[in-house]
N, C-alpha and C positions, 0 to 999 in steps of 0.2 A: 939336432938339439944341442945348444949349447950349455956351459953351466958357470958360473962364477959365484966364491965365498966371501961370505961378510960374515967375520965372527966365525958363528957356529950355524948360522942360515946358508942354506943352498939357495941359490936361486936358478931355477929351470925354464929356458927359452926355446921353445918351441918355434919351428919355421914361421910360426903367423904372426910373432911377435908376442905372444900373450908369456907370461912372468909367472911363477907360482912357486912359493916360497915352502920349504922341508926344514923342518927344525927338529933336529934329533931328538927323541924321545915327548912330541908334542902331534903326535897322528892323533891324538883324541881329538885335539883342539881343533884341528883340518876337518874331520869327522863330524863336528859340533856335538861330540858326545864326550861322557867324562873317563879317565883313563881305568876306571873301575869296568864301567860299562862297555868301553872298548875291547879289553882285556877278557871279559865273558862272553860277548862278540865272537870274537876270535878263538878262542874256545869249541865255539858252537857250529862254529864255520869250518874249524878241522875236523870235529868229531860228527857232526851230522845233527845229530840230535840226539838230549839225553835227558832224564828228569832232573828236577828241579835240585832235590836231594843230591843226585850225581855233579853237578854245577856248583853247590852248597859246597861239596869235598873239594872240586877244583878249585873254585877261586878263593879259597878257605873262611869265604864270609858263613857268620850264620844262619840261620833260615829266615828273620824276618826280612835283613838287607838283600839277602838275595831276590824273595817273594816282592821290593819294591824296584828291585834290579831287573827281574821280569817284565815289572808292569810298566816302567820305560820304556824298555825294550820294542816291547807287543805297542805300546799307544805310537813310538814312534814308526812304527811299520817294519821292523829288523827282526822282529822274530813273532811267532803263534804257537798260542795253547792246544795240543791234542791230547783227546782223551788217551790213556794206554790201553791196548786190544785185550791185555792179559788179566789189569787189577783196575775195576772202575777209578779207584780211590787214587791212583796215581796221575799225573800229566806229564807229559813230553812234552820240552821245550825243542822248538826244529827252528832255524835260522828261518828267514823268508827271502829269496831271491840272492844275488851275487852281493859280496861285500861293496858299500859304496865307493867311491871313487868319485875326487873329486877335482876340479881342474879349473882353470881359469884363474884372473887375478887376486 
């Protein structure tokens, strides 16, 4: 794998010839998510899963942008709603599957 810069863009060649462009601080935009929602993403991906309120403290939004920062989330397939074992009235947010990864030109 080779690499060469332009600018502030890496560009990444792989043996097959395929190209794929890293722009520091622009993983949301490769992601196709926003760097809010990336950010709580990754959050969620270190810590496993937490409620909603717990996610609220982290990414220090308030409770309604968070409660639409969920529902992102969940419609785009990156995370699910579970009930909590212990307080009906609670939800755990838990990631779903491996962070994406994305490749190609």
């Amino acid at each position: 794998m080779s690499q060469s810069k332009t600018g502030n863009a890496v560009a990444t060649r792989s043996g097959r010839g395929s190209r794929r462009w890293r722009h520091p601080g622009r993983g949301h935009e490769a992601c196709e998510l926003g760097a809010t929602d990336l950010y709580a993403l990754t959050i969620l991906h270190l810590t496993e899963a937490m409620t909603s309120g717990e996610l609220t403290a982290r990414t220090g939004l308030t409770t309604g942008p968070t409660t639409r920062l969920i529902d992102r989330l969940e419609q785009a397939g990156h995370v699910r709603r579970v009930p909590a074992p212990d307080d009906r009235r609670k939800v755990i947010v838990e990631p779903v599957g491996c962070p994406a990864v994305r490749t190609g030109p």
